[in-house]
C-alpha atoms as one frame of an Amber mdcrd trajectory, in Angstrom:
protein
 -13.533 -25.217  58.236 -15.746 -23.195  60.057 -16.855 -19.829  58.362 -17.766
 -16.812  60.443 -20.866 -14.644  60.170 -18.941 -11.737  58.626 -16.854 -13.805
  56.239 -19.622 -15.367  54.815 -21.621 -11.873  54.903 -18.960 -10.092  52.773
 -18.513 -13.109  50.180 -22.459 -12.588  49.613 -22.101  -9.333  48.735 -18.883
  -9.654  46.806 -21.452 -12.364  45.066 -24.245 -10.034  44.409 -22.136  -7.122
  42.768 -20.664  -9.806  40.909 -23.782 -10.438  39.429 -25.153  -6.935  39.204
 -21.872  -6.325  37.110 -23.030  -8.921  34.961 -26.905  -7.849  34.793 -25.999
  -4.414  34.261 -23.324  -5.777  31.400 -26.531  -7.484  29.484 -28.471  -4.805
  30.348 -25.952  -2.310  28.148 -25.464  -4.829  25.290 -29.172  -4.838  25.039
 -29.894  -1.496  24.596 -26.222  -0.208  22.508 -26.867  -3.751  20.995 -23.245
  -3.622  21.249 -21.375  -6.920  22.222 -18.037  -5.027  23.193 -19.126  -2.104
  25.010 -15.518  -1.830  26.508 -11.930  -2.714  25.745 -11.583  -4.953  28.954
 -14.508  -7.464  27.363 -12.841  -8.353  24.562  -9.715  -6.958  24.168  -8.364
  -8.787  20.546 -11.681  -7.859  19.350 -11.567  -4.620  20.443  -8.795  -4.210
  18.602 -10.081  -5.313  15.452 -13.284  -3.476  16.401 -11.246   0.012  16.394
  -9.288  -0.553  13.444 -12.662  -1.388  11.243 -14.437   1.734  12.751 -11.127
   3.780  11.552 -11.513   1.936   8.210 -15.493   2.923   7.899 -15.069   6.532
   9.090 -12.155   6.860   6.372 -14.323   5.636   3.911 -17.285   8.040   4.738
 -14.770  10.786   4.332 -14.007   9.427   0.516 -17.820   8.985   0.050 -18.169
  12.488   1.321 -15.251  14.194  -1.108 -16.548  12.031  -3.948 -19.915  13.741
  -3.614 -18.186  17.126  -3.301 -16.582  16.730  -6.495 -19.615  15.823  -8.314
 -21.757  18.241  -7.240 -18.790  20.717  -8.247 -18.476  19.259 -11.649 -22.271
  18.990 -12.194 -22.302  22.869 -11.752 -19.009  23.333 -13.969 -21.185  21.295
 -16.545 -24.508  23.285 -16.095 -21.642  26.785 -17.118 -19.959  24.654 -19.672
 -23.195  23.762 -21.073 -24.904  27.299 -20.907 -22.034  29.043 -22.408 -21.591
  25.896 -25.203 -25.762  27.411 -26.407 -24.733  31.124 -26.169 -21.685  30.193
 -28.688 -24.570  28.247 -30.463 -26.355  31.396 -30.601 -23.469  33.742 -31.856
 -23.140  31.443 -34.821 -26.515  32.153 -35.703 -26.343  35.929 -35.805 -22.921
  35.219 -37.909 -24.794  33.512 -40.116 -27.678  35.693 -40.249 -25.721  39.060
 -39.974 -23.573  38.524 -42.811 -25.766  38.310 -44.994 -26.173  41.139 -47.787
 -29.639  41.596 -47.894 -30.288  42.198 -44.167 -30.866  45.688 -42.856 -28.728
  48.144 -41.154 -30.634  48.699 -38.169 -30.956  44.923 -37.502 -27.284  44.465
 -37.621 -26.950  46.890 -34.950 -29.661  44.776 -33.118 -27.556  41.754 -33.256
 -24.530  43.935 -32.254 -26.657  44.958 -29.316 -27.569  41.139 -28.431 -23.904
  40.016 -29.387 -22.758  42.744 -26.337 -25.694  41.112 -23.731 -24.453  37.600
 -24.489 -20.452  38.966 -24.125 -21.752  40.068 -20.447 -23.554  36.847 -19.628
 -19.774  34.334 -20.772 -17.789  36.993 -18.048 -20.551  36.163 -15.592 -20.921
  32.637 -16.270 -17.087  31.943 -16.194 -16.802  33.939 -12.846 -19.602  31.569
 -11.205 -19.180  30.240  -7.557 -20.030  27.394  -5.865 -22.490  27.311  -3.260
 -20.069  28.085  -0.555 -18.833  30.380  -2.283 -15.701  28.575  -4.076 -14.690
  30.415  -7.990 -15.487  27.467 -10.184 -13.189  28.369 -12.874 -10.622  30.427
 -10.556  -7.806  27.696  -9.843  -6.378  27.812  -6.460  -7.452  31.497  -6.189
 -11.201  30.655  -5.442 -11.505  33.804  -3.361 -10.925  36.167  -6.517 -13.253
  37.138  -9.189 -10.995  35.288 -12.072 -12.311  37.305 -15.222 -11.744  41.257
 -14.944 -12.413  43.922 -16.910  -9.126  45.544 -17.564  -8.267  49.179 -18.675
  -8.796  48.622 -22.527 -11.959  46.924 -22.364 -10.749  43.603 -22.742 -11.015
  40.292 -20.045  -7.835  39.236 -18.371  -7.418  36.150 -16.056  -7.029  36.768
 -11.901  -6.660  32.829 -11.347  -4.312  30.180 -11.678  -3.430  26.736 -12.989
  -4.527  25.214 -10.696  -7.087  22.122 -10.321  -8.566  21.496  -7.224  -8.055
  17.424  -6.033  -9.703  15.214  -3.342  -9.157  12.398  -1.974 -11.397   9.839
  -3.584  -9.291   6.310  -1.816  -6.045   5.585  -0.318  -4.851   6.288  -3.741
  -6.652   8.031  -5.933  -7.468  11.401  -5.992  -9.935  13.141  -8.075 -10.388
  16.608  -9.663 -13.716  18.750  -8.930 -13.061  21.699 -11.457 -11.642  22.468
 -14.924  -8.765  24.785 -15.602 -10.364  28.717 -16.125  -7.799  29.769 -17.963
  -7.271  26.943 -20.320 -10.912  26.705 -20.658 -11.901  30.401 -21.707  -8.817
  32.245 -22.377  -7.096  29.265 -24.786  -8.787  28.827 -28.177  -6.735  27.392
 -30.533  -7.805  29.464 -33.833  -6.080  29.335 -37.478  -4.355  33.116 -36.429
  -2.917  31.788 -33.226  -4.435  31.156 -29.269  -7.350  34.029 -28.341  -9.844
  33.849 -25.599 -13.443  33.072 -25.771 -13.957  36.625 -24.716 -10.983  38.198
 -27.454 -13.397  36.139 -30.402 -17.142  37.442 -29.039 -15.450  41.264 -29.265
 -13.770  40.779 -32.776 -17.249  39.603 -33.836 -18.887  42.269 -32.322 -16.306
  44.856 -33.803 -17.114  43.440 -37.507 -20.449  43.671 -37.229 -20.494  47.220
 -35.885 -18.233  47.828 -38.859 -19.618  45.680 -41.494 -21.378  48.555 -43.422
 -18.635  50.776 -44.211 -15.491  48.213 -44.763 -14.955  46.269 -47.501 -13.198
  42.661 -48.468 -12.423  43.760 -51.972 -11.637  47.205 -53.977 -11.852  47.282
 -57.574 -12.078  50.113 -60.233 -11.363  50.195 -63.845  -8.422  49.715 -64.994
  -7.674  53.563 -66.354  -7.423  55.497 -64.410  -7.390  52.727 -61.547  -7.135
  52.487 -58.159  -5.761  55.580 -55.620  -5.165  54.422 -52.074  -3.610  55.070
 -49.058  -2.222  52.383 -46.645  -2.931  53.551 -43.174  -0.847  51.665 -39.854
   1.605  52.596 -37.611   5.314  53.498 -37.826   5.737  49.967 -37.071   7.436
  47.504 -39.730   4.843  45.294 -40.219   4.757  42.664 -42.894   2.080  42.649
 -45.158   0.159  40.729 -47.899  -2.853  41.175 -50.386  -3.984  39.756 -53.673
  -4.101  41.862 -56.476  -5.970  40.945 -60.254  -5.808  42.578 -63.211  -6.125
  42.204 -67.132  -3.605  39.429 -66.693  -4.088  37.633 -64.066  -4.441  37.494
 -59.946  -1.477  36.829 -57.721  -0.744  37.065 -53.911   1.850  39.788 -52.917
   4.194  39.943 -50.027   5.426  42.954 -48.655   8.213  42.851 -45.453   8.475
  45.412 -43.198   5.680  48.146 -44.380   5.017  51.151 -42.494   1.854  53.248
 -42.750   2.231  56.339 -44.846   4.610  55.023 -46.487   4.148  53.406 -50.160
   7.911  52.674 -51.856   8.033  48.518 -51.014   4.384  48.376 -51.657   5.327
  49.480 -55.345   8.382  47.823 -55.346   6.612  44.505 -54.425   3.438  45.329
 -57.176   5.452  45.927 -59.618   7.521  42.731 -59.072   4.227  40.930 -60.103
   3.281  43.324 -63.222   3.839  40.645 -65.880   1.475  38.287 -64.558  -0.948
  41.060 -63.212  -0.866  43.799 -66.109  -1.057  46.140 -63.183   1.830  48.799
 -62.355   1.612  50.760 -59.380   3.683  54.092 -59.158   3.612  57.024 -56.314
   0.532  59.652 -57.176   1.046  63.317 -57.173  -0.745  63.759 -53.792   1.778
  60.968 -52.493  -0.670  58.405 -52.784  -0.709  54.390 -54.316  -1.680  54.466
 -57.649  -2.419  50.890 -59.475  -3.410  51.177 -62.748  -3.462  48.457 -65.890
  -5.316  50.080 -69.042  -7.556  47.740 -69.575 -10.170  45.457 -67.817 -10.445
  46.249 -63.874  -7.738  46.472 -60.832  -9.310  44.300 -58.091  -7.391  44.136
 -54.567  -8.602  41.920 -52.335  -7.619  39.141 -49.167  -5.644  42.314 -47.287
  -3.481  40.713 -44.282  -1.370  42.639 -42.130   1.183  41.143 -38.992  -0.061
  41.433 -35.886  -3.931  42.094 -36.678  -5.662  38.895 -35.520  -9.151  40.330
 -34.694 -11.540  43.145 -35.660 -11.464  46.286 -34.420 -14.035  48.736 -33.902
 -12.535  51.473 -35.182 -10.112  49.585 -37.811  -6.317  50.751 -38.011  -4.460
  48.964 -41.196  -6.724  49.632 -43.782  -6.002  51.055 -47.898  -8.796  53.681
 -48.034  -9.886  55.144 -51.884  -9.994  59.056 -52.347 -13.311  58.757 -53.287
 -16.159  60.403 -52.524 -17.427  58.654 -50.137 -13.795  56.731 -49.835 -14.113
  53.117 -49.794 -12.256  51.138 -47.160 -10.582  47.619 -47.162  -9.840  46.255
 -44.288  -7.850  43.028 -42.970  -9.326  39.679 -43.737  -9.293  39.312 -39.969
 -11.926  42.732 -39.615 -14.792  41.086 -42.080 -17.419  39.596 -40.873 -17.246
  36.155 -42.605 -13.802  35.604 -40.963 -15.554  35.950 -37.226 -17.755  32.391
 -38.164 -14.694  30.213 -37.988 -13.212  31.475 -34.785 -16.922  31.170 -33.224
 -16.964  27.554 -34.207 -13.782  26.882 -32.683 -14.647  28.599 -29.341 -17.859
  26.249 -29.432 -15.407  23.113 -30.174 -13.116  24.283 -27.430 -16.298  24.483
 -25.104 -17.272  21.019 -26.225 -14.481  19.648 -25.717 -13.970  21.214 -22.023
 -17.583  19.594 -21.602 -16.308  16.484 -22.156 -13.243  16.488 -20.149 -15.857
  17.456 -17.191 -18.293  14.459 -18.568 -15.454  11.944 -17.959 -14.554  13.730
 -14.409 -18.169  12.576 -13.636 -18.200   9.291 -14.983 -14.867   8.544 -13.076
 -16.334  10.171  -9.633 -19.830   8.045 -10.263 -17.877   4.848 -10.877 -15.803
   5.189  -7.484 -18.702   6.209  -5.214 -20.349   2.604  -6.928 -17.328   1.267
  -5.362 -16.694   3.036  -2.046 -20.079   1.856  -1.156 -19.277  -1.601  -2.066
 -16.853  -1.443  -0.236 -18.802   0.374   2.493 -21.142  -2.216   2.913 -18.754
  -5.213   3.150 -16.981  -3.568   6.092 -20.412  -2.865   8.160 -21.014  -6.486
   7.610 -17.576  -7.266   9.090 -18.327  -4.477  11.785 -21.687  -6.134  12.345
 -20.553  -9.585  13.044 -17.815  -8.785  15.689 -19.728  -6.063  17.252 -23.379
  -6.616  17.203 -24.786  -8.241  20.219 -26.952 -11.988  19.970 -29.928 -10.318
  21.886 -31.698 -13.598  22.050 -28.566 -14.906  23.695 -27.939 -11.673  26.274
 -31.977 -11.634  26.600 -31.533 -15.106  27.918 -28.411 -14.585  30.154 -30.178
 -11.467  31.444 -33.416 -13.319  32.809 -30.554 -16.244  34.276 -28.925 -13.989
  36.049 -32.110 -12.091  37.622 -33.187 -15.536  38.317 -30.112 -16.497  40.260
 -29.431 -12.804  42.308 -33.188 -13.227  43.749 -32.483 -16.883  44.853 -29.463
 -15.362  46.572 -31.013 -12.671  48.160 -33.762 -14.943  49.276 -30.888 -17.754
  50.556 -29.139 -14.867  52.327 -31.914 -13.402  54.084 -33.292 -16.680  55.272
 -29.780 -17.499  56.588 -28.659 -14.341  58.138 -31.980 -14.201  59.764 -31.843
 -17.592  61.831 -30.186 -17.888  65.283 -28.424 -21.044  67.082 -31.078 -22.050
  68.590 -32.761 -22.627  64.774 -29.509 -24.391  63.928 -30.039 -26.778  66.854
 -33.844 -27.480  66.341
């Protein structure tokens, strides 16, 4: 069959951009080192190509929130840790302060130090991340989570809530520790208070520990003259009382300050093992007397009064000069060590809940890069190119185009008359 001059022109340069396709082809997988550098070249690989780069870019993301939660747990720690010494610290000055041989005026200077280290817990538990995030705020990371409020005291602006991320296809883990649960829910032997409620009651019996008292006692004629001082709310109260006799809790329902009738009712319930009688004083006050040997009363309890006050309200005050004052067990200054060592147990304990938060968040980023590693190995054997191999078709194919070329130019350049030579 003969072929003509333009036939056999266009199927040499259908030939050479055939092979330029391929040169420039090698030409890409050698410098992506890519093997599929489109769809078309491969196409079941490319496929399984795109579903292991949608595998590795998910598992980035899980590295990536696995990091996030550490470093936001490392910085919960660091607070947790900080405010764990300052409780440290308060138990010290407990310790120290309460204490009857220690001066007045260095009292007040671990009142003054108590107050500094009160300031530094609000700012610690209202810390941010460094993007700004409330560590200890919840959901409500934009708010400042521990306010002052109108009585002095701390109150809680966040939430519940525990931040979660994605750490797998199904596991998620926390980056934070409840606020509220952590400073505002210390379980004490008078009921829940806040880290913040305990530092003030300690601070309140210190600034008070000079002119309250944990026991009264007089001899027993003419005995003791007091006053019980509240509100006009029934409150239930309880003491211990000890005379000639004996000593003996009493329990008195429903007492109202300024007003003495069950308070004698209930002492003089307990006169034959006390020897003490009490009976209403001319000037309307409490009058406990026993004859003999001392009236001691003591271990003074009232509802509702959980912490010290600075300017204490349920007292029994003498009508001496200078009037002695006994205040609730909850006001002395003993009383304020327990409640500290709680609040440093509840800290602890919030510590470790954090610790194993870590741990856990450690242990999966071990194993999303495990995992991380296999899959670029399976993303490196389908997708990497054999250079040596490419290299080698590469230099073939330059090989063959210039023979072509040269073949076509010789041929298209010869006439009939060559032919017939």
């Amino acid at each position: 069959m003969s072929v003509s001059t333009k036939l056999f022109a266009d199927q040499m340069l259908n030939r050479f951009s055939r092979i330029n396709d391929e040169i420039e082809l090698r030409q890409t997988k050698i410098s992506t080192g890519q093997e599929i550098t489109q769809a078309s070249d491969k196409p079941i690989d490319a496929v399984r190509l795109s579903a292991l780069e949608e595998r590795s870019t998910q598992l980035a993301g899980f590295v990536r929130n696995v990091r996030t939660a550490q470093e936001s747990l490392t910085l919960a720690d660091a607070e947790l840790t900080s405010a764990f010494d300052m409780l440290t610290r308060l138990r010290e000055i407990g310790t120290a302060a309460n204490s009857d041989t220690i001066a007045p005026i260095d009292r007040e200077a671990f009142r003054v130090e108590v107050a500094q280290i009160r300031t530094a817990l609000v700012g610690l538990a209202n810390s941010r991340t460094t993007d700004g995030q409330a560590i200890f705020a919840g959901y409500a990371t934009d708010t400042t989570p521990f306010a002052l409020n109108a009585s002095g005291g701390i109150d809680f602006k966040g939430d519940g809530g525990e931040h979660t991320l994605a750490a797998s296809e199904t596991m998620r883990l926390p980056t934070s520790v409840n606020g509220g649960r952590v400073f505002m829910q210390v379980e004490t032997n008078s009921g829940m208070a806040s880290i913040f409620d305990i530092v003030d009651s300690f601070e309140a019996a210190l600034s008070t520990k000079e002119f309250v008292r944990d026991s009264l006692s007089v001899p027993g004629d003419p005995g003791l003259s007091l006053q019980f001082n509240g509100d006009r709310v029934p409150r239930d109260v309880s003491f211990v009382i000890e005379g000639p006799s004996g000593r003996t809790a009493v329990n008195v329902s429903e007492v109202v300050g300024g007003s003495n009738d069950r308070l004698i009712e209930a002492i003089n319930a307990q006169s034959v093992a006390t020897g003490i009688t009490a009976e209403l004083s001319e000037n309307g006050r409490l009058q406990l007397s026993a004859g003999t040997g001392t009236v001691t009363i003591s271990e003074l309890d009232v509802e509702g009064v959980n912490r010290a006050s600075k300017d204490p309200k349920f007292t029994f005050t003498t009508d001496g000069v200078p009037a002695q004052t006994l205040a609730p067990v909850a006001q002395q200054l003993g009383s304020q060590l327990t409640k500290l060592i709680d609040a440093g147990q509840h800290i602890a304990l919030s510590r470790t809940t954090v610790g194993a938060r870590l741990e856990r968040a450690e242990s999966q980023e071990e194993n999303l890069l495990t995992r991380s590693v296999a899959l670029d190995t399976q993303l490196n054997d389908l997708s990497a190119a054999d250079l040596e191999r490419v290299i080698t078709e590469l230099q073939s194919l330059l090989v063959n185009r210039d023979a072509a070329r040269q073949a076509y130019s010789k041929i298209s350049q010869s006439s009939l008359f060559d032919f017939l030579n």
